[in-house]
N, C-alpha and C positions, 0 to 999 in steps of 0.2 A: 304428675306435674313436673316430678323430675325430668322423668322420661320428655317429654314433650320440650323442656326449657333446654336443653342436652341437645335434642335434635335442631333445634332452630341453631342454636351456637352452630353444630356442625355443618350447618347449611353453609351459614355465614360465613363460615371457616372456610368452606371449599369454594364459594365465592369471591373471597378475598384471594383467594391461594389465585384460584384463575385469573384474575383481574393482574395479579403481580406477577404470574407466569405470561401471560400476555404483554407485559409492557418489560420485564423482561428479554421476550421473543422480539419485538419491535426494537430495541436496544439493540440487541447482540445482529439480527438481521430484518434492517430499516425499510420497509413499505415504501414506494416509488409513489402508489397512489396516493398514498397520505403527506408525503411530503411533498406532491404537486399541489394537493390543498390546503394546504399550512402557508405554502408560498402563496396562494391565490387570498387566502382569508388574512392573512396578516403580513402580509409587504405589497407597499404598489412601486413599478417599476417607472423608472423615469433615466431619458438616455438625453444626456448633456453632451455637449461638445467640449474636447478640451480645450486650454489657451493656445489660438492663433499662434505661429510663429511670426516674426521678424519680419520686412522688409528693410534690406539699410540699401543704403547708396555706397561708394567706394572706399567714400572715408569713414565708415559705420556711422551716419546718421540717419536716423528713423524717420523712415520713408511712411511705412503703414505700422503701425502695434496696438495692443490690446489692452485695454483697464479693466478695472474691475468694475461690473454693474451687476445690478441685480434684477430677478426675474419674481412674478408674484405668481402662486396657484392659492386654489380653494378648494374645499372638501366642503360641496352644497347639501351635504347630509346632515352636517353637524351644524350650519348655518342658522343660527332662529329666524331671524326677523331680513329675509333677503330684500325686500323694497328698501330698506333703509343702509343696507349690506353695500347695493349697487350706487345706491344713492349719494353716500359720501366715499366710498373707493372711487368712485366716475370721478368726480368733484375731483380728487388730488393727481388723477392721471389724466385729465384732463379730456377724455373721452365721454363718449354716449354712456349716461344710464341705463337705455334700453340694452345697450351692447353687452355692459355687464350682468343683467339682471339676465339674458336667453342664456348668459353663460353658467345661470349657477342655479335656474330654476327647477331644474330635473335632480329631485334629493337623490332617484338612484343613483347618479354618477359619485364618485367618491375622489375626481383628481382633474381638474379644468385649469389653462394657464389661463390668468387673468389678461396680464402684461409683461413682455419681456425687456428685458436688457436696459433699466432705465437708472438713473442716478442715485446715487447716495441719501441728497435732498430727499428726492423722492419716497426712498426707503423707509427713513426716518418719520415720515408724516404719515406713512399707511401702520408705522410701526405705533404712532398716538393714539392711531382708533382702536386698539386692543381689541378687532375683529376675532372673536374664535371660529376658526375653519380659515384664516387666512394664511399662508406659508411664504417665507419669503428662501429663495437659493441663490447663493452668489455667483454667476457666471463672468464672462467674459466679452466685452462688446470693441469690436473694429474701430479702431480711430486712424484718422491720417492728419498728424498733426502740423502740415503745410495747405493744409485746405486745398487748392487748386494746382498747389502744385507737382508736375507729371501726375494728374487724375487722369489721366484718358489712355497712359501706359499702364498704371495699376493697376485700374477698374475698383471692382469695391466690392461688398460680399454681402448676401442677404440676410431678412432678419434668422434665417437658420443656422446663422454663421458660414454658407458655403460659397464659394466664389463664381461672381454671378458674370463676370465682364476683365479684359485686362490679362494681366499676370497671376492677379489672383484667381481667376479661373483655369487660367496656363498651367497654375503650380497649387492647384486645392488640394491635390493629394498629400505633398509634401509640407503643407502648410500648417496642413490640419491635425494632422497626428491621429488617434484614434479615440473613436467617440468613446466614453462611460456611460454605461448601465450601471445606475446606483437603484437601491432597495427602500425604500419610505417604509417606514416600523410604523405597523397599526397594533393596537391594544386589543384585546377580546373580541370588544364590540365593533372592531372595525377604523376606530377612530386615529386618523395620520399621528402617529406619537414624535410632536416638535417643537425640537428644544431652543423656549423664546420664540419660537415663531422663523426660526433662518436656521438653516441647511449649507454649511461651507464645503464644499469638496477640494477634494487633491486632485489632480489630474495631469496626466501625462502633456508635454507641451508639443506642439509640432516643429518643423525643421523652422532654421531662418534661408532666408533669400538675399546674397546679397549682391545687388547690380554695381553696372559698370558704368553707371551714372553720376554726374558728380550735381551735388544740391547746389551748389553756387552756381556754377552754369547753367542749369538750367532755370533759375530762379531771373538768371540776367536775361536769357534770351525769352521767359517769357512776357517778362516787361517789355521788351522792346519789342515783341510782335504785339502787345499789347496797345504801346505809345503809337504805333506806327500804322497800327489797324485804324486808331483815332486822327491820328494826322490827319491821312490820307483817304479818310470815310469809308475804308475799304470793307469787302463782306468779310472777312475773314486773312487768316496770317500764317502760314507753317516755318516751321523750321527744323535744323538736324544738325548737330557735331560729331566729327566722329574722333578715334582717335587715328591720324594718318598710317600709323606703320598697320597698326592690327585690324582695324574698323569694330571696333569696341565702340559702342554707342556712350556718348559722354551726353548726351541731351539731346531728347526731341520731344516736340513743343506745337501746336496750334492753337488758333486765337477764333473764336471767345473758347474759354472753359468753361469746368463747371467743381466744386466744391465737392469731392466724394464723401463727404462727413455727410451731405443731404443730396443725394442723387437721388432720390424719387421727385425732390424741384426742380431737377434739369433734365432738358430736349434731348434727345435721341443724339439731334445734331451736333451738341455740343458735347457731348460724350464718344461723339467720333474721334478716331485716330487716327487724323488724315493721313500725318508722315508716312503713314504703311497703307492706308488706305484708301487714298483717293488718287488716282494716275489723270494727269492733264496734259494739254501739247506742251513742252518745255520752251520752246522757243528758241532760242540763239545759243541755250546753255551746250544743244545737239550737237552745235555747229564744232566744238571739240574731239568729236568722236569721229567726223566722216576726216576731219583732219589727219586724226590718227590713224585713219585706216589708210590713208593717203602715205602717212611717213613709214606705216607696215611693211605696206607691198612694194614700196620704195619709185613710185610712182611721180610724187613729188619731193622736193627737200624745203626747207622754210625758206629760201629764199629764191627758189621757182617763180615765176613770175607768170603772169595770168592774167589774161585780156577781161577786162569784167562789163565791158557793153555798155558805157555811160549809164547805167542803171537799170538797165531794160534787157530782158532776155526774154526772146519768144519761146515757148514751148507746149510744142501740138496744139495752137492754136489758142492758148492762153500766155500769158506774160508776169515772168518772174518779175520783181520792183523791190528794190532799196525799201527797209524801215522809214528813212527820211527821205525825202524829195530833192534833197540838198547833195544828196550822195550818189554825184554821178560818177564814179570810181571808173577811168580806163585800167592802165596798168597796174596793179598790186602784186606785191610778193605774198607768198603761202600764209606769210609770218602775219603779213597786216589784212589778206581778207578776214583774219582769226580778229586782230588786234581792232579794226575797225566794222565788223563784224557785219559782211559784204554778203547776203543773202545770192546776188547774181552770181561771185567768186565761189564760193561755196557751190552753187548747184552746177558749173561747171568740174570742181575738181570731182563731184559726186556722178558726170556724165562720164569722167574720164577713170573713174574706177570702176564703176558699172557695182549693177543694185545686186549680184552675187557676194561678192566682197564687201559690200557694203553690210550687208542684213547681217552677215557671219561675223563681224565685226563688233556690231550692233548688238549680237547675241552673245556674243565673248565679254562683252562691259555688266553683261546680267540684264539687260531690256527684253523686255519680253516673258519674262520667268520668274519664280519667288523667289528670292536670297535669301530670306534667315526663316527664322522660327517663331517670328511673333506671330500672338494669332489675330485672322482674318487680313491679313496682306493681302491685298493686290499686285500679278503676276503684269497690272497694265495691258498695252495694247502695243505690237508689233506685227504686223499685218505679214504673213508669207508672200513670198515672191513666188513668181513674176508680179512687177510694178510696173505699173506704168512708166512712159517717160517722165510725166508729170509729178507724181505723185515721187520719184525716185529722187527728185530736184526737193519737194517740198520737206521730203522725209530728212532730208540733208541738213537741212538748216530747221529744225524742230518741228515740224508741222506736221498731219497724218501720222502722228505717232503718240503715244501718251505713256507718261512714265511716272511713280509716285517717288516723292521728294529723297527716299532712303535709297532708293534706287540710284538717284542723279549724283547722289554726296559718298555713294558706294565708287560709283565709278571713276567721281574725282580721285577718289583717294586710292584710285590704280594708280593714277599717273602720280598721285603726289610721291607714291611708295617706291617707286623705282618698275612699275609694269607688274602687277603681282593683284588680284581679282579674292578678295579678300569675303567670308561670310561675315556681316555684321553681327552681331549678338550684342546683347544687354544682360544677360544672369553670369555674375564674376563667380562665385562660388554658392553650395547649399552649405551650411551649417547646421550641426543640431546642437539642443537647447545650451549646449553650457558652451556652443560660440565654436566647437570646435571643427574644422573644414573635412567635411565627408566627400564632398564632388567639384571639384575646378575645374571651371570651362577653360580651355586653351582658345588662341586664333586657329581659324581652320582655312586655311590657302586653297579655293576651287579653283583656279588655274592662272597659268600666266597669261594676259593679254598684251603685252607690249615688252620688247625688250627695253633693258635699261638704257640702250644708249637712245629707242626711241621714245623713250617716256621722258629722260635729261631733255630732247629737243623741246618736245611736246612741251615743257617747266617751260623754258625760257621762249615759249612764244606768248605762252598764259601768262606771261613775268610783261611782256610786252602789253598787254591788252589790257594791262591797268597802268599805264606808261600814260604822259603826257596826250600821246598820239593815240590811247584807247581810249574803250567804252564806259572801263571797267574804272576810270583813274579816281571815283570819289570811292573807292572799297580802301584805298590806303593808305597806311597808320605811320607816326611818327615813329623812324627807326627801326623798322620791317620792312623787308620787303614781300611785295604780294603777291600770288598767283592767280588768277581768275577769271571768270565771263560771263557776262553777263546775258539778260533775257527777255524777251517782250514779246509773249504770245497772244495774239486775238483767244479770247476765250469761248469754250464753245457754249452753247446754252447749256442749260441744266436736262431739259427734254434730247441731251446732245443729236440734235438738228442742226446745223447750221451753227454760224457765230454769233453772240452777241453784239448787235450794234453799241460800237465807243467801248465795250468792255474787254480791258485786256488781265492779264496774269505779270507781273514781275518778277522777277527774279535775279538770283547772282549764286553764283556756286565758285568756291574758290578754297585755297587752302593758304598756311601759314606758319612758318616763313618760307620763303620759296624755293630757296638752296636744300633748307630742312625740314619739310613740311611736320607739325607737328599735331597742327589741329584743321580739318576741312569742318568748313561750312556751309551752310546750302539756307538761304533765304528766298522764299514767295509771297506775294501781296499780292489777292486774289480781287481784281477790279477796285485800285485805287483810283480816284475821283481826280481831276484837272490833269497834272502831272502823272504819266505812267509810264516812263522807260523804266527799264530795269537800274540802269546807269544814274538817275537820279531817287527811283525809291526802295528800290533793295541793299545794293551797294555799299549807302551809308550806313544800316542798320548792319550790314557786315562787317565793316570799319568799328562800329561800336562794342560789338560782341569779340571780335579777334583780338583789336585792342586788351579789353578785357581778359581776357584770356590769355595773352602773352603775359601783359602786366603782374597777374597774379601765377603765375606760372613761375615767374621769376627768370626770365629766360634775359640773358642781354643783346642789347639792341647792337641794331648792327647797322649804323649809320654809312651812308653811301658816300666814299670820300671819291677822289682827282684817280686815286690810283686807282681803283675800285671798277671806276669809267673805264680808264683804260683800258684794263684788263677787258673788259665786257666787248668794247668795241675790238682789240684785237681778234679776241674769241670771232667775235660775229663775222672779222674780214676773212679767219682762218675759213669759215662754216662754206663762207662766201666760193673760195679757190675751191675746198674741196666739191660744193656741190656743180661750180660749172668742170672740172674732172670727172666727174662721173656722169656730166652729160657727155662729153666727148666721149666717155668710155660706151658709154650706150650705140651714138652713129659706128663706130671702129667695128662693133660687136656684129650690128644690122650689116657692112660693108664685108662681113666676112674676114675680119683683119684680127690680128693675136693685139686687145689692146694696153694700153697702158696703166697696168693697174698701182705702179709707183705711187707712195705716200695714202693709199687707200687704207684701212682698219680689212681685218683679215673677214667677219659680216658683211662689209660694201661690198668685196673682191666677190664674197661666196653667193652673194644676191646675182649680184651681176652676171656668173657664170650658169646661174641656178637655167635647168632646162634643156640646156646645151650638150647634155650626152657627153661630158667629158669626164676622164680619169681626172681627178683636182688632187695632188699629193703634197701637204703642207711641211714646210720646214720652219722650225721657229716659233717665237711671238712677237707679236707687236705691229711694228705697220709693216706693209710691204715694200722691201727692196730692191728686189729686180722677179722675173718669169724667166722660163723658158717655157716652151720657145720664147724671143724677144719678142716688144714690141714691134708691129706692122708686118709681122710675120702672117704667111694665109694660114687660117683657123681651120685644120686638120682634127677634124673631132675623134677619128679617131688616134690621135695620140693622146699622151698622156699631156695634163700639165704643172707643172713643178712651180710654186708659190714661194719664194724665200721670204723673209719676215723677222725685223728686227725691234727689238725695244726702244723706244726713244729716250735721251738721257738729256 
């Protein structure tokens, strides 16, 4: 009996010995298979998204940010009684019972989301039903706490937290930071081990975003595409501010919106972003560009004068015609086909530049091509040449062309800047979470399109077209002065076929203050009802906005005094002497003769000579004081010629 009770012990002994020698061995070197199934049997994996970062606007106010909500799962294994499980969770989320009840009726599964990302409220009432198998985690849910306002620049992000539309799909990567895989702790039997029923995580936060938008501005201009969409019964309203020296987007806006907090209740359409999106014929706004191209190649000067056909210009067999019927325009200068915005003046100086110069021109202001980096811009429509005759007239004054509204407010603000072709942007800097600036956009300069002394002309002809004698005269604010021009294009249909009978486009694009441009604006009203010049329904809504904007800028007025005039008109008689000079210098030039280039800017001198195969050797700065050879001397190209040039005092 000994022997026998002895041997069992020893059994047991050397049973135990291996049992502790094994989980020793497992200890000291840990099984890969067995800790795959320890993981599989007693953790379930669940991958969150960290908190969103930031959107602000310039002045750090919160464009889009993040609260806290919470999200429900269940473990339908542990569930008893699932008819009655479904039946009042449904009731307090306010969903299908069937819905919840396919969710949780298969006991195998052990981890289903009921509901995500829903309120506090909410939490608190699923927390009264003391559900066992119900889990709640606190996540992070999108809010834009201006509702409509710049939705359709933002965009908005889905219930996965990722960015579905906007900037926020622009910038999901930097936004989002990086997801968490967290571990859910089950028990023996398998059962999710949670504490109270809620699951708080930490999680890493993503970068912020902060634009070069300002919330007051844009809040202004989109009431007023708003009020003015209602006025004027129109289908829709865009707008754009920029800031003039850098083209920093300060606001852009289209009318109707829609409320990004509930974008699954709004239309496709109203979630467009027309500013960048939708390219239409501009109309009269054009009529600035072939201008310019005009004061470039030194073709015309603004007081050129220009037979305009009592209103009527034949071409190949069709007929140019005035806006109004009232506007039989013969004689105009450069300054007032712009100012009084002469469709037949205009497609003459557009015959006498010819459609080469013209398209190049046209493609230097950015028409035709994408300027920034928002996404799904429209590049519009700029048709390659060879053009027609027809078609080179129409292109002149806005027509056969289509361009989107960032596009038309880009290019003002060449001219406001002094001739400098600017990429717009909207993201000022990224930040990560504790605010601090990791990446700053700069202005980035794509080229010069005008020089400054012809960009200064080009101001004070757009300084004119909101004058008395313009088109433009209701865009201007008490104690500014304004730049601008205005637009009235027949619209094309929507199947763009053909125009819409009676349906036009408005418009006005202009900047502020005109000496010092500070802020461009760009207004359209897309088929307002009775009333449709640009002059009467864009204008004013530009006058309201710029207003605005100066006002709160803090900028002082600059009231037009006696002497003010004066000045303006000596300027204009000076512009006067020099531009008929450089016509005489032009026949001297054709005559073969050495001409007069006395009191010319050392640019006019070097235009004028330009082609002519001569040595040009400059002395000095400033204007010119004498040549050699003298003037009416014969033009020996092959000598040299000596330019003297002094400073005026």
């Amino acid at each position: 009996m000994t022997r026998r009770l002895s041997l069992v012990f020893a059994i047991i002994l050397l049973l135990m010995l291996g049992v502790l020698s094994r989980a020793l061995f497992l200890q000291i070197f840990p099984s890969e298979k067995l800790s795959e199934r320890k993981q599989r049997q007693f953790q379930t994996a669940i991958t969150l998204q960290p908190r969103r970062g930031l959107i602000l606007d310039r002045n750090n106010k919160e464009l889009a940010s993040s609260v806290n909500a919470y999200s429900f799962f269940a473990d339908p294994k542990i569930i008893k009684n699932k008819k009655q499980f479904a039946r009042e969770v449904a009731k307090v989320l306010g969903i299908s019972r069937s819905y919840v009840y396919k969710k949780i009726r298969n006991s195998n599964r052990r981890f289903v989301w009921i509901a995500r990302k829903k309120d506090r409220s909410t939490k608190k009432k699923l927390e009264a039903l003391n559900f066992r198998g119900l889990g709640i985690i606190e996540e992070s849910k999108r809010i834009y706490p201006n509702l409509h306002i710049l939705s359709q620049t933002l965009g908005f992000v889905g219930a996965q937290g990722d960015g579905l539309e906007g900037l926020e799909l622009l910038y999901d990567k930097e936004l989002s930071g990086k997801d968490e895989e967290i571990q859910l702790k089950r028990d023996a039997r398998g059962t999710p081990l949670i504490l109270n029923g809620q699951l708080i995580m930490e999680r890493s936060d993503g970068k912020h975003i902060q634009l070069t938008t300002d919330l007051e501005l844009q809040y202004v201009l989109e009431q007023a595409l708003k009020q003015a969409t209602r006025k004027h019964e129109a289908k829709k309203a865009v707008g754009v501010i920029l800031k003039a020296d850098t083209s920093e987007i300060l606001s852009l806006a289209s009318y109707p919106t829609f409320d990004a907090n509930e974008f699954l209740k709004s239309s496709a359409k109203n979630r467009r972003n027309r500013v960048i999106q939708d390219a239409f014929e501009p109309g009269s706004t054009m009529k600035t560009f072939t201008v310019a191209a005009a004061l470039k190649k030194n073709i015309f000067h603004p007081k050129s004068k220009i037979y305009c056909e009592k209103g009527e210009l034949q071409v190949g067999g069709r007929t140019i015609k005035e806006a109004d019927k009232d506007h039989d325009f013969e004689w105009l200068r450069l300054e007032e086909i712009l100012a009084k915005s002469s469709n037949v003046g205009t497609a003459k100086v557009a015959f006498k530049l010819g459609e080469d110069d013209l398209y190049r021109t046209l493609r230097d202001f950015g028409f035709g091509q994408k300027i920034s980096e928002l996404p799904g811009e429209s590049k519009g429509i700029l048709n390659e040449i060879p053009w027609r005759k027809h078609t080179l007239a129409t292109i002149s004054f806005g027509h056969g062309i289509a361009a989107t509204p960032l596009q038309i407010a880009n290019a003002y603000a060449a001219i406001a800047n002094g001739g400098v072709l600017n990429q717009p942007y909207i993201v000022k800097s990224i930040l990560n979470s504790r605010g601090e600036i990791l990446e700053e956009m700069r202005p980035k300069e794509l080229r010069r399109v005008l020089s400054p002394v012809d960009a200064e002309e080009l101001r004070d002809m757009l300084k004119l077209a909101t004058s008395e004698d313009g088109t433009g005269v209701k865009a201007n604010i008490k104690g500014y002065s304004v730049a601008g021009k205005t637009g009235t294009a027949q619209r094309v249909s929507d199947s763009g076929r053909g125009y819409e009978p009676g349906k036009y486009i408005s418009s006005f694009a202009g900047f502020v203050p005109a000496e010092n441009p500070k802020y461009v604006i760009y207004i359209a009203i897309d088929s307002p009802k009775g009333i449709f010049y640009g002059s009467e329904v864009a204008a004013p809504i530009f006058s309201q906005i710029a207003n605005f904007a100066m006002l709160r800028n803090g900028a002082p007025a600059h009231y037009i005094t006696e002497e003010k005039m004066q000045k303006a008109t000596d300027r204009s008689a000076s512009l006067w002497q020099q531009s008929a000079a450089i016509d005489l210098v032009k026949r001297e030039m054709q005559e073969g003769q050495m001409p007069d280039l006395k009191g010319l800017t050392l640019r006019q001198s070097l235009q004028l000579l330009r082609g002519e195969n001569l040595d040009v050797k400059i002395h000095g700065t400033g204007r010119v004081t004498k040549t050699l050879p003298e003037k009416g001397k014969s033009l020996d190209k092959s000598k040299t010629i000596n330019i003297y040039l002094k400073k005026e005092i």
